[in-house]
C-alpha positions in Angstrom: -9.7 147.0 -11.5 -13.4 147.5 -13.3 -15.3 150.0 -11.6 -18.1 148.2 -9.9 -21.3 148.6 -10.0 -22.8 148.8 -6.0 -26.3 146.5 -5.5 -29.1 148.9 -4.5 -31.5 147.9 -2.6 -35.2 148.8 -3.8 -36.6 148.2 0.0 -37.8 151.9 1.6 -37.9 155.3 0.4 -35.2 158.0 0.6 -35.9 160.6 3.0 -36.4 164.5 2.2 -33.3 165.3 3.3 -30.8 162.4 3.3 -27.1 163.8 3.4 -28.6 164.9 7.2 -28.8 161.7 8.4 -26.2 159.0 9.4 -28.2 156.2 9.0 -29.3 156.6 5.6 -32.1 154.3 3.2 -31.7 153.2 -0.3 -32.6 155.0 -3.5 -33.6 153.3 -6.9 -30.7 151.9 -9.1 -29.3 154.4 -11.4 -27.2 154.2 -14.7 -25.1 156.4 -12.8 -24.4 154.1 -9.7 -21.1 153.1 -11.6 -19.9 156.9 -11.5 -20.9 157.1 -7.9 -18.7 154.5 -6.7 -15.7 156.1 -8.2 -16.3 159.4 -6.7 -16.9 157.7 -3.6 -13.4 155.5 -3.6 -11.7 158.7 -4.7 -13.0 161.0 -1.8 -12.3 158.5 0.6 -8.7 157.9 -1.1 -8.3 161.6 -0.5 -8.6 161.5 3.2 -7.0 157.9 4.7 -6.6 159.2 8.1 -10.6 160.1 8.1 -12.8 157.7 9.5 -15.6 159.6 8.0 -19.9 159.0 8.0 -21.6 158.6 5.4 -23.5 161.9 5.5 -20.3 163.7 5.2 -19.5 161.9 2.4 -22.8 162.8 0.6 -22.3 166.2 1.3 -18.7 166.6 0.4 -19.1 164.8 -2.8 -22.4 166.3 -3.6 -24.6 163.3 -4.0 -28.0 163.6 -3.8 -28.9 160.6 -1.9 -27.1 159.1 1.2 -29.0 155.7 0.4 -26.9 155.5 -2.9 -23.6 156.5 -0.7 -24.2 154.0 1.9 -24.6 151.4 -0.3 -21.5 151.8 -2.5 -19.3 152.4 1.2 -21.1 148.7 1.6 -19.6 147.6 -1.6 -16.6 149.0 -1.2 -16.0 147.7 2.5 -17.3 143.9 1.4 -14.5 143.9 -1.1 -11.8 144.9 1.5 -11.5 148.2 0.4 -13.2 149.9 3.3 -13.5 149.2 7.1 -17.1 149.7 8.3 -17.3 151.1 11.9 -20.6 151.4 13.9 -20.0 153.4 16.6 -23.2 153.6 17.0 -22.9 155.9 13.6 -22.0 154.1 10.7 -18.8 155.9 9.2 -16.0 153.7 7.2 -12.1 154.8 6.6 -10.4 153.4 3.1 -8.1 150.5 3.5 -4.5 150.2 1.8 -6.2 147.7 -0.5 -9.0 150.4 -1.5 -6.1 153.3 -2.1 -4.2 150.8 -4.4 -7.2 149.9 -6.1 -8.8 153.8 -6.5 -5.3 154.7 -8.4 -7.3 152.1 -10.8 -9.9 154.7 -11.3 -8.2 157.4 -12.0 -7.3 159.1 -15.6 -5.0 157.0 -17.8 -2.9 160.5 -18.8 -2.7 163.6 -17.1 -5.9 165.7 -18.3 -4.9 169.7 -19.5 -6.0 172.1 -16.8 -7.8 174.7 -17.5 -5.8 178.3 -17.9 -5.1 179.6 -14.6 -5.8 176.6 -13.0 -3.3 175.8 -9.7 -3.2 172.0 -10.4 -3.3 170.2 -7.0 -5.8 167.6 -5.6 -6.6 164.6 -8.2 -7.3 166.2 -11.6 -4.6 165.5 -13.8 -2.6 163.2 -12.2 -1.8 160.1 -14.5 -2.4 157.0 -13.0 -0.3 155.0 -10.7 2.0 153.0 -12.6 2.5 148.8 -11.8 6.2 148.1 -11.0 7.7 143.9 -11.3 6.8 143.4 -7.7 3.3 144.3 -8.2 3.3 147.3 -5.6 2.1 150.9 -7.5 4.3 154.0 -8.3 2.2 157.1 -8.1 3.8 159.4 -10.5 5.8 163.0 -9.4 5.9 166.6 -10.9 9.0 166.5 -13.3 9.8 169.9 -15.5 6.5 170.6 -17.6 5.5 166.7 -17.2 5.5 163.7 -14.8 8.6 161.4 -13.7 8.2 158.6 -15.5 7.0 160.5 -18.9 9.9 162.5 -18.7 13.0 159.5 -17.9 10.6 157.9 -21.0 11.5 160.9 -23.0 15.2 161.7 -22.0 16.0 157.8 -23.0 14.7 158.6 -25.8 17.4 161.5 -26.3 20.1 159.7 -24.4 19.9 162.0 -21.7 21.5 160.5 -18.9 20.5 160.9 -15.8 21.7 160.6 -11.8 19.2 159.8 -9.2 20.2 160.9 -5.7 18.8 161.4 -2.5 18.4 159.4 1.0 17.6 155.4 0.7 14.1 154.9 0.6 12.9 157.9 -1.0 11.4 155.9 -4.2 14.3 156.2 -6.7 14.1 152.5 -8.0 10.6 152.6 -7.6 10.7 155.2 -10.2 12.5 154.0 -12.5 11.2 150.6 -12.4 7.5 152.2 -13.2 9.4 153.9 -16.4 11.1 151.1 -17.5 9.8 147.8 -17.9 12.8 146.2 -19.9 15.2 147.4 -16.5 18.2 145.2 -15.7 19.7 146.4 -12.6 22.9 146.2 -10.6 22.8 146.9 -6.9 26.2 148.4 -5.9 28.5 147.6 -3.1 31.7 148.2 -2.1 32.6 144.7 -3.1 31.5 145.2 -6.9 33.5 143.9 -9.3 34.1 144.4 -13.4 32.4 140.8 -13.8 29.5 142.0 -12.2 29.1 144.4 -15.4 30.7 142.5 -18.3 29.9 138.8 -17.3 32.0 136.0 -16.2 33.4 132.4 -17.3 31.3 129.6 -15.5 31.8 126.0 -15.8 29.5 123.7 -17.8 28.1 120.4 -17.5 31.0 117.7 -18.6 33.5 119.7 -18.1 34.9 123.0 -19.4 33.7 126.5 -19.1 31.6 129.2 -20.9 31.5 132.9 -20.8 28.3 134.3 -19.5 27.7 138.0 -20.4 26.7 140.6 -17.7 24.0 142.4 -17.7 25.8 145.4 -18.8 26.4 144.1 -22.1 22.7 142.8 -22.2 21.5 146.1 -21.9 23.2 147.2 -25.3 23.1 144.4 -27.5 19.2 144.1 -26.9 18.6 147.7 -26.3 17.5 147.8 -22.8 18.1 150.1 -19.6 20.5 150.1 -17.2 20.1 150.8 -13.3 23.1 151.0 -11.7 22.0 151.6 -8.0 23.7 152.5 -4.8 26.7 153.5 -8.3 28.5 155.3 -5.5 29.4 152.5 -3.2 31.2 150.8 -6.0 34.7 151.1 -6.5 35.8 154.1 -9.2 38.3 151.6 -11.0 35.2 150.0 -11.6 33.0 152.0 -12.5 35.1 152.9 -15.5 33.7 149.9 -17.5 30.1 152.2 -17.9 32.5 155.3 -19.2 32.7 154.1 -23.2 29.0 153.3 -23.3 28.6 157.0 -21.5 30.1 159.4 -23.4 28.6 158.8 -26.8 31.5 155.8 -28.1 28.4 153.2 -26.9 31.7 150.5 -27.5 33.3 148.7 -25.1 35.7 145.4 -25.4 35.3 142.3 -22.8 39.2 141.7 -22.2 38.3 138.6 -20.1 36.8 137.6 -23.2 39.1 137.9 -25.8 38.8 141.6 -25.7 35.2 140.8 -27.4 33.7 144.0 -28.7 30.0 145.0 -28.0 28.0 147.7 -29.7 25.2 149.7 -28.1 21.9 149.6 -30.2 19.4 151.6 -30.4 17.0 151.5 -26.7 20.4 151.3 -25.1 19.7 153.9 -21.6 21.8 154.4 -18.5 20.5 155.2 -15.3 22.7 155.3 -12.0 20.9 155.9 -8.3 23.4 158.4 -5.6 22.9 157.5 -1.8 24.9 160.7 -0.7 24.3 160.4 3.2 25.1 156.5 3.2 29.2 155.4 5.0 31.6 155.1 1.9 29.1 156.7 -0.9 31.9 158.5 -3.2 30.6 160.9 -6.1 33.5 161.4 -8.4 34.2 163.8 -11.3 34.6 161.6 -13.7 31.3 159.8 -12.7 29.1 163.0 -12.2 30.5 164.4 -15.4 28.9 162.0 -17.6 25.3 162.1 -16.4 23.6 165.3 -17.9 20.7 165.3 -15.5 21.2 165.4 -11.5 17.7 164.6 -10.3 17.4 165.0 -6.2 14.6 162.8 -4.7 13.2 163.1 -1.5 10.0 161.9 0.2 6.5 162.5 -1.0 5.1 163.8 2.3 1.4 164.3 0.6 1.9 160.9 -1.0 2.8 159.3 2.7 -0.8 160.5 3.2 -2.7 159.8 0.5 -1.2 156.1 1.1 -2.6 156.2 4.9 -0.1 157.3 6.9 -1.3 159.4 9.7 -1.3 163.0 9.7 1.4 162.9 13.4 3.3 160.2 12.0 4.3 162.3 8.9 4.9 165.2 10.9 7.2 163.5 12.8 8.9 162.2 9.8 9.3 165.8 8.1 10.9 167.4 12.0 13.3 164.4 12.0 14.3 165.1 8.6 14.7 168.6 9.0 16.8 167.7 12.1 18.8 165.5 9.8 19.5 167.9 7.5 20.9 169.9 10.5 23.5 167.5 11.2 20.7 167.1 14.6 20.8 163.1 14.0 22.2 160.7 11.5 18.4 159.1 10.1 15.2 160.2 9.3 12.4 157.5 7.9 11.3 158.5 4.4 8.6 156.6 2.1 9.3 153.3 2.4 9.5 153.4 6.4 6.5 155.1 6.3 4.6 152.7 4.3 6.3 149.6 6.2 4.2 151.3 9.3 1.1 151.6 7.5 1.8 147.5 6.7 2.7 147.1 10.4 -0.6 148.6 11.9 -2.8 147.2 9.7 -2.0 144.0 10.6 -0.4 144.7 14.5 -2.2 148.2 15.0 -1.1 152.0 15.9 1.1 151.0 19.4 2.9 147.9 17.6 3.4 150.2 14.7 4.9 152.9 16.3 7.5 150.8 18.5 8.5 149.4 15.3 9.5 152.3 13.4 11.2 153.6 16.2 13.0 150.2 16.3 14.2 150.3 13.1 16.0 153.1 13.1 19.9 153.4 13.8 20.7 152.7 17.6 22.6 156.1 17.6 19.5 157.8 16.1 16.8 155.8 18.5 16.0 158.2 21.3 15.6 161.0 18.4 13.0 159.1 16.1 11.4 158.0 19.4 11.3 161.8 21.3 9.3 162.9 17.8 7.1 160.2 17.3 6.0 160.4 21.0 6.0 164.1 20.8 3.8 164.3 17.7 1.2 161.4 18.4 1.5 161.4 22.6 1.9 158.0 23.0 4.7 157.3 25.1 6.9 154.8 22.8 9.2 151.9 23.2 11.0 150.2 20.3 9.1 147.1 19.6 9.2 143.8 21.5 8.1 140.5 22.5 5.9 140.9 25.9 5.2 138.2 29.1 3.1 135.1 27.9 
């Protein structure tokens, strides 16, 4: 997104003491109006669950004129980006749209902190990264780097690595953002060899041809490979993947008249582990040939910083805790978390609540509802159609 530039108005003249008031007047156009904005998106982007005034905004950002504040919140909330309230204060809260379009404003590449520095808030983080879909991945902490720097670099050294953790917790998302040339196979139990190595189908007039797989895709053009959910999928299967694993990069298409296919260089494996999900099996032979085992859990901060509320994260982070007990059988993580934020911006808190605790596993129900009413008290009900 281009960092606008907010229309000042010239009408009036700012007061002595602007950042006091809450209903603030304009100040002269400035070269710097375009800097302003960002620091405005960004503060606001900082604190989602704030519906904040625009005098507290001056001061925390250290403008000098709430005229100039005001009219860039105008800006901001004419473009979506904001919701205005006037109650009878004028104050304005970021919208989903503005979060995803502050990421936009932020540093290309992680800045170098100064010695001593804590890291923390903004400074430094790289910007969020588009995946296919469109949606944003907001880059983690990995090693010395960030995630998707880093799975760049161990491709790079054929590092390969194992992704596990509960569903939802942002593992394709990841490596999506790091890998734009991804082919992916989503594992079930009902995977078969074909799936990998491809498959004979028929042809117009008659007759067949053999389609390859995206396996052997992946090394003739260099490419990475996601094999997702890889521990729902049959071991005897999974052996095709062991000769492009463990350094041969060869493997022979029997179905095919035991066709051989070289790995080139590009050539990357990546598989995703599901350990809590019915029938996930981690064998030897499998966890042996990834170097890396990377767990991945929930960005609570992130769930924030995206607009969930404060109680509905806290909730999130007991249930999980409780999970990890053995105290219930599901817990939302990041996608849940940002389906609700979807759900009440377009239904609103009440509907949004009922529906997460809706979602979740009969057998887990009455837990995910007894913390979500516990931590926002709103008595909750999963969602439902009511009397016309």
């Amino acid at each position: 997104m281009t960092t606008p530039t907010p229309p000042v108005s010239q009408a009036g003249a700012p007061q002595n003491n602007p950042a006091a008031t809450d209903t603030p007047t304009a100040e002269p156009a400035s070269g710097r109006s375009g800097y302003l904005y960002r620091k405005v998106a960004l503060h606001l982007a900082d604190h989602p669950d704030q519906i904040l005034k625009v005098g507290e905004i001056t001061r925390a950002i250290g403008a000098p004129s709430s005229g100039a504040v005001f009219e860039a919140l105008k800006k901001m909330a004419t473009a979506g980006h904001a919701t205005h309230h006037r109650d009878p204060h004028h104050r304005f809260q970021i919208t989903q749209a503005g979060i995803d379009a502050a990421g936009t404003l932020l540093p290309a590449a992680p800045r170098t902190r100064p010695s001593g520095s804590s890291g923390g808030g903004r400074q430094g983080r790289p910007a969020p990264v588009p995946r296919p879909n469109g949606t944003l991945y907001h880059p983690r902490r990995l090693g010395k780097g960030w995630d998707v720097e880093e799975l760049r670099r161990l491709r790079t050294q054929q590092v390969p690595v194992l992704l596990y953790g509960p569903p939802g917790t942002g593992k394709t998302a990841m490596v999506e953002a790091a890998f734009p040339d991804l082919l992916t196979v989503a594992g079930t139990g009902d995977t078969v060899v074909d799936d990998f190595l491809g498959s004979y189908n028929p042809i117009p007039g008659g007759g067949y041809e053999f389609v390859h797989g995206p396996l052997v895709t992946a090394m003739r053009e260099g490419q990475v490979l996601l094999v997702d959910d890889a521990t729902l999928i049959p071991p005897r299967v999974l052996a095709v993947l062991y000769p492009a694993l463990d350094g041969r990069g060869v493997i022979t298409i029997p179905a095919n008249g035991n066709e051989t296919v070289e790995a080139v260089d590009g050539f990357y494996i990546v598989a995703g582990h599901n350990p809590g999900v019915h029938g996930a099996v981690l064998t030897e032979a499998l966890a042996s040939r990834f170097t890396v085992h990377l767990h991945v859990t929930t960005d609570w901060d992130l769930a924030r910083q995206l607009g969930v509320p404060k109680t509905v994260v806290n909730a999130a982070i007991d249930l999980n805790a409780d999970l990890a007990a053995g105290k219930t059988v599901w817990a939302p993580q990041l996608r849940e978390l940002l389906g609700f934020a979807k759900v009440r911006d377009h239904l609103g808190m009440t509907a949004a609540l009922a529906n997460l605790a809706g979602i979740a596993p009969e057998d887990a129900r009455d837990d995910v509802t007894a913390a979500l009413s516990r931590h926002t008290g709103t008595p909750i009900t999963a969602l439902a159609l009511g009397k016309r």
